[in-house]
C-alpha positions as CSV (number, residue, x, y, z in Angstrom):
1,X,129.8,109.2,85.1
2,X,133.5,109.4,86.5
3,X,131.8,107.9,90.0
4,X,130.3,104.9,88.3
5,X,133.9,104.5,86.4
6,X,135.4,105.0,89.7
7,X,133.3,101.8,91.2
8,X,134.0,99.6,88.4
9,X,137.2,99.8,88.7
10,X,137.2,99.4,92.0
11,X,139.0,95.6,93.2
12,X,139.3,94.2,96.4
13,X,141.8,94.6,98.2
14,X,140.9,91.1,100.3
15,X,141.7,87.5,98.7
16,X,139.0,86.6,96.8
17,X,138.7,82.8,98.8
18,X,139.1,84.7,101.8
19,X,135.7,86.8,101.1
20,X,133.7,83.5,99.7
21,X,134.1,82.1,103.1
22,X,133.4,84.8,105.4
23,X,130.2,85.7,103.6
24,X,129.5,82.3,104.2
25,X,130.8,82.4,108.1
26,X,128.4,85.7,108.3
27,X,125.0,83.8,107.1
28,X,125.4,81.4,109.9
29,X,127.0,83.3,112.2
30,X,124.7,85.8,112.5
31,X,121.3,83.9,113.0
32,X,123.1,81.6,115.6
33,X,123.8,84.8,117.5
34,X,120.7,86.5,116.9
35,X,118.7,83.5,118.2
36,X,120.8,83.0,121.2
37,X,120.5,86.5,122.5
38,X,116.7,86.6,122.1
39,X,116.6,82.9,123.6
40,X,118.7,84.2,126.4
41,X,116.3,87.4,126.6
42,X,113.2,84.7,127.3
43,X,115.0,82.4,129.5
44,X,115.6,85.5,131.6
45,X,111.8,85.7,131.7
46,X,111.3,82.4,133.0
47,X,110.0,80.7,130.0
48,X,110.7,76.6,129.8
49,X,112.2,75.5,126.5
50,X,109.1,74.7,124.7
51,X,107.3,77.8,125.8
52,X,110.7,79.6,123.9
53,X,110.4,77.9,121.0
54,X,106.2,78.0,120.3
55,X,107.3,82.2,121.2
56,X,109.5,82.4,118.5
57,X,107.6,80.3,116.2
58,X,104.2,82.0,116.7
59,X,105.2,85.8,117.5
60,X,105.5,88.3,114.5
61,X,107.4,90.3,117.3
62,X,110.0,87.7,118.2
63,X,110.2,86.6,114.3
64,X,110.9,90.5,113.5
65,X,113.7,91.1,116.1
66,X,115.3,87.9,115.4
67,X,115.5,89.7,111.7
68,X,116.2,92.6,112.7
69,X,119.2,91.6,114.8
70,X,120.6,89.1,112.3
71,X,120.5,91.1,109.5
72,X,122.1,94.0,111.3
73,X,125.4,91.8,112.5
74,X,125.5,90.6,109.0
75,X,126.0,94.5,107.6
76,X,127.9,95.1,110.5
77,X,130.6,91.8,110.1
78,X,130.7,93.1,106.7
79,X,131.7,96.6,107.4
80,X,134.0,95.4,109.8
81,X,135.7,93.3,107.3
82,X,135.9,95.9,104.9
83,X,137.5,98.2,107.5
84,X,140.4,95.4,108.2
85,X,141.1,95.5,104.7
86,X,141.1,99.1,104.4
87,X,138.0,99.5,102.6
88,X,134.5,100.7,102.3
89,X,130.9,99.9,101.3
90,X,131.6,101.8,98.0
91,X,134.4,99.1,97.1
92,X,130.9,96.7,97.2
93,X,128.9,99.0,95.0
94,X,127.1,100.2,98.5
95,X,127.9,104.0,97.1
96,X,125.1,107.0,97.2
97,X,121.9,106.2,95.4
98,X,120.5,107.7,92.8
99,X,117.2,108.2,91.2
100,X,118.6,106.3,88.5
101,X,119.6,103.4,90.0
102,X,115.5,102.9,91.5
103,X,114.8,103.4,87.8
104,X,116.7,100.8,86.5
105,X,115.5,98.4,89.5
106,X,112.0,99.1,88.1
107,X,112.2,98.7,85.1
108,X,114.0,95.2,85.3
109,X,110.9,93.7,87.4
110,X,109.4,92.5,84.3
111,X,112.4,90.8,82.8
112,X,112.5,89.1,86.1
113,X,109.4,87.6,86.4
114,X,109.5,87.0,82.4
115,X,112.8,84.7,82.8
116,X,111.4,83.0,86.4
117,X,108.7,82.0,84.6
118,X,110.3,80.9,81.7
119,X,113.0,78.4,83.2
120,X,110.2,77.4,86.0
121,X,108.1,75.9,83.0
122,X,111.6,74.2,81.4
123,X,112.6,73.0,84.7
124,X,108.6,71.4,85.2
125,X,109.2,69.2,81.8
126,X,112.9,68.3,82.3
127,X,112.2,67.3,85.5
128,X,108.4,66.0,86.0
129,X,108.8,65.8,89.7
130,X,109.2,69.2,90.7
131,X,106.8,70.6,92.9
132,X,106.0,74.2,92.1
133,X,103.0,74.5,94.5
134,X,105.4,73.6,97.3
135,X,104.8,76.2,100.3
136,X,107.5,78.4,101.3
137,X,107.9,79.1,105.0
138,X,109.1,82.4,105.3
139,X,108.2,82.1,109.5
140,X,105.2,84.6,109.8
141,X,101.8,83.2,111.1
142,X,98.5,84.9,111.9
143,X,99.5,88.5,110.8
144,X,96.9,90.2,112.0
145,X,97.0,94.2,113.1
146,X,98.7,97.3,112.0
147,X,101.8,96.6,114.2
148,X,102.3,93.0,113.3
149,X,101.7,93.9,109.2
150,X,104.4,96.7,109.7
151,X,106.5,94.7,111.6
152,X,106.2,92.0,108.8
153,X,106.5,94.3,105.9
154,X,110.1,95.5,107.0
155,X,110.9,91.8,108.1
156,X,111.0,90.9,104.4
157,X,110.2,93.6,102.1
158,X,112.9,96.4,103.5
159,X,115.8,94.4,105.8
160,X,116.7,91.5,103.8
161,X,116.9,93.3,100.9
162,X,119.6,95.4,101.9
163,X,121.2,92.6,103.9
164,X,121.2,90.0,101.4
165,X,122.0,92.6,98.6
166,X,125.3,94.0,100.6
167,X,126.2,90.1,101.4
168,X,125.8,88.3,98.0
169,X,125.5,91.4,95.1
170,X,128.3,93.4,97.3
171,X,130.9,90.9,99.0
172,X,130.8,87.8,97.7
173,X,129.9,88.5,93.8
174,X,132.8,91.5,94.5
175,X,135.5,88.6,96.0
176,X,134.7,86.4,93.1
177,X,134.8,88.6,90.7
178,X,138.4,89.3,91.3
179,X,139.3,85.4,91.3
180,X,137.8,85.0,87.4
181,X,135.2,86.2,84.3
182,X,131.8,88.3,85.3
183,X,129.7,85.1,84.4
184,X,131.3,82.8,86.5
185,X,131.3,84.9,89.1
186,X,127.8,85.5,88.8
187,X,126.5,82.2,88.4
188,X,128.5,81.0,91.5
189,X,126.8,84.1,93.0
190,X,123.8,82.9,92.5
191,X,124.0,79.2,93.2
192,X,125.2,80.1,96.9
193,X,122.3,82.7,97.1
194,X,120.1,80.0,96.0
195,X,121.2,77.2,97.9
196,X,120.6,79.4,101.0
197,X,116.9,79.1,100.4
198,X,116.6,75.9,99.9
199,X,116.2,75.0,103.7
200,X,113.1,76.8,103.7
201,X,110.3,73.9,102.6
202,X,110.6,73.1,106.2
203,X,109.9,69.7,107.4
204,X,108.9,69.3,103.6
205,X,112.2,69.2,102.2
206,X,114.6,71.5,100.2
207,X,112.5,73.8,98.6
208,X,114.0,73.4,94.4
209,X,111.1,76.0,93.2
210,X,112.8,78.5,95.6
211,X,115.9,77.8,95.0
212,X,115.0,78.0,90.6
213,X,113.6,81.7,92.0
214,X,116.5,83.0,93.6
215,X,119.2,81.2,91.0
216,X,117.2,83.5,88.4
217,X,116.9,86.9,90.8
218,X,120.4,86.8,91.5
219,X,121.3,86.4,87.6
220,X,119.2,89.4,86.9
221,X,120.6,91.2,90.1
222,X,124.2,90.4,89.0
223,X,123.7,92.2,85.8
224,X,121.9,95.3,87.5
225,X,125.1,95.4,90.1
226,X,127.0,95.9,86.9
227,X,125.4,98.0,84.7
228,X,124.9,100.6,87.1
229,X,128.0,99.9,89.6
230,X,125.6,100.2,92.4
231,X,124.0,97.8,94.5
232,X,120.6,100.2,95.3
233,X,119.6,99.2,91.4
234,X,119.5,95.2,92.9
235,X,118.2,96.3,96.5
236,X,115.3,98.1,94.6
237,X,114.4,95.2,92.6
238,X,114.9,93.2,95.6
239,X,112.5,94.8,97.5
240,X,110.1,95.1,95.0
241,X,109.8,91.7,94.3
242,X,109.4,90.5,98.3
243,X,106.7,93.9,98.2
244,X,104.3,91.7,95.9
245,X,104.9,88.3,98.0
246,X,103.9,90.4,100.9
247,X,101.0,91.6,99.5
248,X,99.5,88.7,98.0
249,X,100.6,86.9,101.1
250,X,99.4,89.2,104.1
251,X,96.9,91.8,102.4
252,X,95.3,89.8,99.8
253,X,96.0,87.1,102.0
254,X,96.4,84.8,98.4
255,X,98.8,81.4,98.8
């Protein structure tokens, strides 16, 4: 109990615009590096530009290093930035897990998906035009194969969890946090976490059920972050949540 007291009480030690921005910095930042090394990695191998780009596109492989490598800088420009300031992951909520924690991840799934749904069909009368059945692309194509399932499962169901969780749940909500009230810190958490998804209905346009999604994880996630003081409660829920779109995506193979 005096741990959890411990982590609430817990402030920065950064200024709070100053952790807004590089969270920011570190979202873009780290997929323009990750993408250039493994275009540079290709181009080494000869390819032209357009046999690059249908590579990356097409290849569960290419798609899961790309990941792999820009989620990894983004943990690790967060750890660095913590270090400058004299602080840890545990100043974040990133602290040792506990059964608990997965518990309490659990057993918020339901309220998730209960609220999502909720808004979504608001949101579809107040604004008539919304597209619900717009597809979200998430980059993986013909996943077929042990290797290219696993590869996809810890693309999205294991890595951007934790990522995403340390970067929004644990910096950012953390650097605003200090700057005013819980709930406006969380709902500017979450708009930022939700306008990063927007971009992904593709040559569609933004992609406004996604964004409704994410808005309404994040809120939920938020709350999780601070009833428990730890951010494994959100990562679990997190994962859990990309778990089922995996399934019903590349198992059940449902749209």
């Amino acid at each position: 109990m005096n741990n959890m007291n411990d982590v609430h009480s817990q402030k920065p030690k950064w200024n709070a615009l100053v952790g807004v921005l590089y969270v920011v910095l570190i979202f873009f930042v780290s997929q323009m590096i990750s993408l250039m090394l493994l275009s540079m990695f290709l181009a080494s191998k000869h390819l032209s530009v357009d046999q690059m780009s249908s590579y990356l596109d097409g290849s569960v492989i290419a798609q899961f290093f790309y990941i792999l490598i820009a989620e990894s800088l983004a943990i690790g420009l967060v750890y660095m930035f913590l270090k400058w300031h004299k602080s840890g992951f545990a100043s974040i909520g990133l602290i040792k897990p506990k059964w608990r924690d997965v518990g309490y991840g659990l057993a918020f799934v339901p309220v998730y998906y209960l609220v999502y749904l909720i808004t979504l069909g608001i949101a579809s009368v107040l604004v008539p035009s919304l597209n619900i059945n717009q597809e979200q692309q998430i980059g993986f194509n013909n996943v077929q194969g042990t290797l290219n399932l696993t590869l996809t499962f810890f693309s999205l169901v294991i890595l951007p969890p934790l990522a995403e969780e340390i970067m929004a749940r644990g910096l950012l909500y953390s650097s605003l946090k200090k700057a005013m009230p819980i709930a406006g810190a969380a709902v500017i958490t979450s708009m930022i976490f939700a306008a990063a998804h927007l971009p992904e209905g593709g040559a569609a346009g933004p992609l406004y059920v996604a964004a409704i999604d994410t808005f309404i994880l994040s809120l939920v996630l938020v709350y999780l972050r601070e009833k428990t003081g730890s951010l494994w409660s959100s990562i679990t829920l997190h994962s859990f949540k990309n778990g089922v779109a995996f399934v019903l995506l590349f198992v059940l193979h449902i749209n």
